[in-house]
Structure formats: structure tokens, C-alpha cells
C-alpha positions in Angstrom: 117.7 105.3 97.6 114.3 106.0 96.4 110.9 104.6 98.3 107.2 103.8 97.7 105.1 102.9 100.5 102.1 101.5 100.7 99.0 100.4 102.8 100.7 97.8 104.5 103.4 100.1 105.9 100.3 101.4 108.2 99.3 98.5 109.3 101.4 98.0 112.3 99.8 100.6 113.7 96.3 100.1 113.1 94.9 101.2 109.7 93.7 98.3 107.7 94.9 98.2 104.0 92.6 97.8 101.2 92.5 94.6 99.3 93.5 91.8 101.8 91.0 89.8 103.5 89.3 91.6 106.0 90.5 94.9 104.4 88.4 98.2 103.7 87.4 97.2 100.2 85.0 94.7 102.2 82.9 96.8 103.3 83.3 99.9 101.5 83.4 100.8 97.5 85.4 103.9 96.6 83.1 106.6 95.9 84.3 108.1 92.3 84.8 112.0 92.1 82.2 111.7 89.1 79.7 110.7 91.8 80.6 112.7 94.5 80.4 116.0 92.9 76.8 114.7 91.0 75.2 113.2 94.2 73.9 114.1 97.4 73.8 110.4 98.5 77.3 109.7 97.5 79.0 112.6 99.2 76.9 111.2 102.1 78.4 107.6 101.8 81.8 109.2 100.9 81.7 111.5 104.3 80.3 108.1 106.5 83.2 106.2 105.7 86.2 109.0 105.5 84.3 111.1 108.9 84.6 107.2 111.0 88.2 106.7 109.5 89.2 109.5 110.8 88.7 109.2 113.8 90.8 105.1 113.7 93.9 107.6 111.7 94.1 110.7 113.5 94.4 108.4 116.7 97.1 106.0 115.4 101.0 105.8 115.9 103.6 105.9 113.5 105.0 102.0 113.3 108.6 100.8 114.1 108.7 100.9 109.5 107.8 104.2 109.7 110.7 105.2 112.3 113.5 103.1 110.7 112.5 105.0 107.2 113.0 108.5 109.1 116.2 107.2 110.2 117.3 106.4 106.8 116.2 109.9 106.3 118.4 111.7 108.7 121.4 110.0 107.4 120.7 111.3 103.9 120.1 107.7 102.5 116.7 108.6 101.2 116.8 111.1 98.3 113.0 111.3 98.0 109.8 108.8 99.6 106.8 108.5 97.7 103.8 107.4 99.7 100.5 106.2 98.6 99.2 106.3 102.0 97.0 108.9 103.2 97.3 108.9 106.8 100.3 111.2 107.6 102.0 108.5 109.6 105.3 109.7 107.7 105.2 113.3 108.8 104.3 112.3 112.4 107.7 109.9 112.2 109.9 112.6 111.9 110.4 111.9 108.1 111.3 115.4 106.3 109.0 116.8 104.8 111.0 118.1 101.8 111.7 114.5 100.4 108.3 113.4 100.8 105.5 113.3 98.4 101.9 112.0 99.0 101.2 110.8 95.6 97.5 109.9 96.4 97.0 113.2 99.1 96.6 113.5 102.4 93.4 112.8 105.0 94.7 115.9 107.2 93.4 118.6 105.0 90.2 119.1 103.1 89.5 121.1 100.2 86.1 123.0 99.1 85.0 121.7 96.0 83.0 124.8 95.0 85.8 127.7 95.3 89.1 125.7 96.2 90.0 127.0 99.6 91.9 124.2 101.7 91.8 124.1 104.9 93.0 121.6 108.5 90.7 118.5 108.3 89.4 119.5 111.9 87.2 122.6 110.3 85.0 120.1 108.2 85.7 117.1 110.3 83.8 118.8 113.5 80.6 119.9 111.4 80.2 116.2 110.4 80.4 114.9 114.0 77.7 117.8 114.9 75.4 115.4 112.8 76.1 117.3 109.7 76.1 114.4 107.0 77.8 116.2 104.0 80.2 119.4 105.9 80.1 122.5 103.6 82.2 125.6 102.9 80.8 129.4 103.6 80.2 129.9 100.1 78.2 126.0 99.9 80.6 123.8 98.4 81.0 120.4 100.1 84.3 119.8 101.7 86.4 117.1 100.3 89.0 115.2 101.9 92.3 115.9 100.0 93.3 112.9 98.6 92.9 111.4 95.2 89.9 109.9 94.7 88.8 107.4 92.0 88.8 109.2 88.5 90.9 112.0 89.8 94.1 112.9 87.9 97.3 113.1 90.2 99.1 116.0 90.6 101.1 116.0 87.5 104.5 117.5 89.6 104.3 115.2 91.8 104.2 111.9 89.2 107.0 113.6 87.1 109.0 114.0 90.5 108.4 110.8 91.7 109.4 109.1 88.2 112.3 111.5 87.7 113.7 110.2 91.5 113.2 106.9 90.6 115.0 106.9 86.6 117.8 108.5 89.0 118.5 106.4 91.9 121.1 103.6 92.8 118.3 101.4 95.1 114.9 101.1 94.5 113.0 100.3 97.3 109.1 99.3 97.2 107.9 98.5 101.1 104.3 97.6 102.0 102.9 98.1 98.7 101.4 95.5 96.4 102.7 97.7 93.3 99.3 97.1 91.6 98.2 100.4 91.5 99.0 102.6 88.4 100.8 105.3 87.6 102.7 105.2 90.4 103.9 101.3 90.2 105.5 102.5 86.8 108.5 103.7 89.1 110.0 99.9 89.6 110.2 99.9 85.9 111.4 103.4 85.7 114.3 102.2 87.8 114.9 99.2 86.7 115.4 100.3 83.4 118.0 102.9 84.5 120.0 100.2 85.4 119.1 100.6 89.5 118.9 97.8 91.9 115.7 97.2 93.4 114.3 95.8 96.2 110.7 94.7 97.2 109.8 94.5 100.8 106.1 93.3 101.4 104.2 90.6 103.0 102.2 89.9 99.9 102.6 89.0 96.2 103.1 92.0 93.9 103.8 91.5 89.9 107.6 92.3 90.0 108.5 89.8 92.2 110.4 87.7 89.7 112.2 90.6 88.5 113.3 92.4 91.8 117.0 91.8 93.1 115.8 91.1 96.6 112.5 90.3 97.7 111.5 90.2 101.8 108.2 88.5 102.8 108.5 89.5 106.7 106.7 91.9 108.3 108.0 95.7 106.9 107.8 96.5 111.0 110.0 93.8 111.8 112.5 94.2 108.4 113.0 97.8 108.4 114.2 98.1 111.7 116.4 94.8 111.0 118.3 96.7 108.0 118.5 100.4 109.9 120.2 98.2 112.3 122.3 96.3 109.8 123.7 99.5 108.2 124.3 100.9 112.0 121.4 103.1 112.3 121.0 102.7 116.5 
């Protein structure tokens, strides 16, 4: 079995998702690596939103989705999980860290955009809650979350391992994501052409729903744990 995961996998346990109602794009716009590297004022808007984020993420709780998914894990069901989520709630599950891969990046680190160093996202995180509004590396550069940001390539291994997983798999499984989002939605056809079954598990529409052999509607918190259980994962 090969996964995506998406926003509302997270939502369980706290982090809003992006594009339903009441959703971060509602009161944020994605700041494009284009403009943060060329502005002051958007790496400013860029660090108000990801600083106060943060703080919601770093506090919240892998979900009962995220823990039936590391069960799959341990009983070697799962040959590889590819997450478009940011928060880390996979790695706090328990979910090994060799057959996961954070297409988009990750919030816990940050990387210096002038020389490249990475670092723990608590170095630049406590300079921006000293008041600091942009958090900067010893040689200037500004500190940059490490996740994808609008405009930014993805890491090219990553895609080609995430494609290569899915051309390869028996199931498909796509749970909490809308599969809107490109490259990475390219893996249910990947799949699906390989002659894999696929599955969709997500509370709302996506544009493969026609096509997919099973599609849930119900809560991924509620239907996760249901099929762990159903296989005889206690």
C-alpha cells in the first residue's frame, strides 16, 4: 500500500486545512518565494503568519488517523507515505521515518536563505517571539521555514520516489487530501495506470472520485481506525 495525506488528516487535532470554509486561505495569502526573498514586508507577513502557527502546531496531537496509519506501518502494510502536510504529526505518531516523505517540507526546521545552513525551528522561532519580525542567520540571511513555498520546485528525489512507489503498489490510498494540488496528485494516476487499486478516503470532493475503486466520505479519524480494526490491527 502506498499513501498521500493531506490537510484534513490534521484536522482532528487542531490544524485547520486550507481551502474549506473557515480555512487558512481566509485569512492568509501564501507569500511566493519570489516575494519573500525580494521584500522586507513580505518576509514580515510570511514570518506573522508561520511564527503564530507555530505555536497552534508545535502544541497539537497526532489524531486517531495518524495512529491507525503507524499501525499499518508496523505491520509492513505501508511501503512508503507521502505527506503534503507540514506539521510533523506523522513522525510524532510513531510512523517510521524511513517510509515517509514530506513532499511539501517540514515546519520543524528552518533554513537560512543566504548560506543554506538548516537548523531546529526553535533557533529562529525564539528570535521572532523576542519581537524580532523577520529572524536572521549569523551571516544575515533571513530564516525560512523549510517547507515548499509557492514558486518553489520540490525536491526532485522525493517526486520521483513518491511516483516510482505509487507506479509500484497493489493499493493506492489517498486520505484527507483533496488531490487538487499538482505534482504530487499525479500519483492516483500513476497508479492507476499500473493497473493498482485505489482508494480515496476524504470528507470532501476531489476530481478522481468517479474513477477510484472505493471512495469514503467519513471522517479519516473515524475510518482509519475502523479499517486497522477490520484487518485486526488492536
Amino acid at each position: 500500500m502506498v499513501v498521500l495525506t493531506g490537510a484534513g488528516l490534521s484536522t482532528a487535532s487542531g490544524i485547520p486545512d486550507f481551502r474549506s470554509p473557515g480555512g487558512r486561505w481566509e485569512h492568509y495569502q501564501p507569500i511566493p518565494i519570489q516575494e519573500f526573498l525580494a521584500s522586507e514586508t513580505a518576509r514580515e507577513e510570511y514570518w506573522r503568519y508561520k511564527g503564530e502557527t507555530w505555536q497552534l502546531i508545535s502544541n497539537a496531537e497526532p489524531n486517531p488517523a495518524h495512529r491507525a496509519l503507524a499501525d499499518f506501518a508496523e505491520l509492513g502494510q505501508i511501503e512508503l507515505l507521502v505527506s503534503q502536510n507540514v506539521d510533523g504529526l506523522h513522525e510524532r505518531s510513531g510512523f517510521p521515518v524511513d517510509r515517509l516523505v514530506n513532499i511539501h517540507g517540514t515546519d520543524s526546521a528552518v533554513v537560512c536563505v543566504g548560506c543554506g545552513v538548516r537548523e531546529p525551528r526553535r533557533f529562529a522561532q525564539k528570535i521572532w517571539e523576542s519581537g524580532v519580525a523577520v529572524p536572521c542567520c549569523g551571516c544575515g540571511g533571513a530564516w525560512k521555514p523549510a517547507t515548499i513555498s509557492f514558486g518553489q520546485e520540490l525536491v526532485a528525489a522525493d517526486l520521483k520516489r513518491a511516483m516510482d512507489a505509487a507506479a509500484a503498489c497493489d493499493l493506492f490510498v489517498a486520505a484527507g487530501t483533496s488531490l487538487v494540488v499538482g505534482p504530487v496528485n499525479g500519483m492516483f494516476d500513476r497508479a492507476r495506470s499500473a493497473g493498482a487499486r485505489t482508494a480515496i478516503l476524504a470528507a470532501s470532493e476531489t476530481p478522481y472520485d468517479a474513477v477510484a475503486d472505493f471512495r469514503l466520505a467519513e471522517p479519516v479519524e473515524t475510518m482509519l481506525p475502523a479499517l486497522r480494526q477490520g484487518v485486526g490491527v488492536l
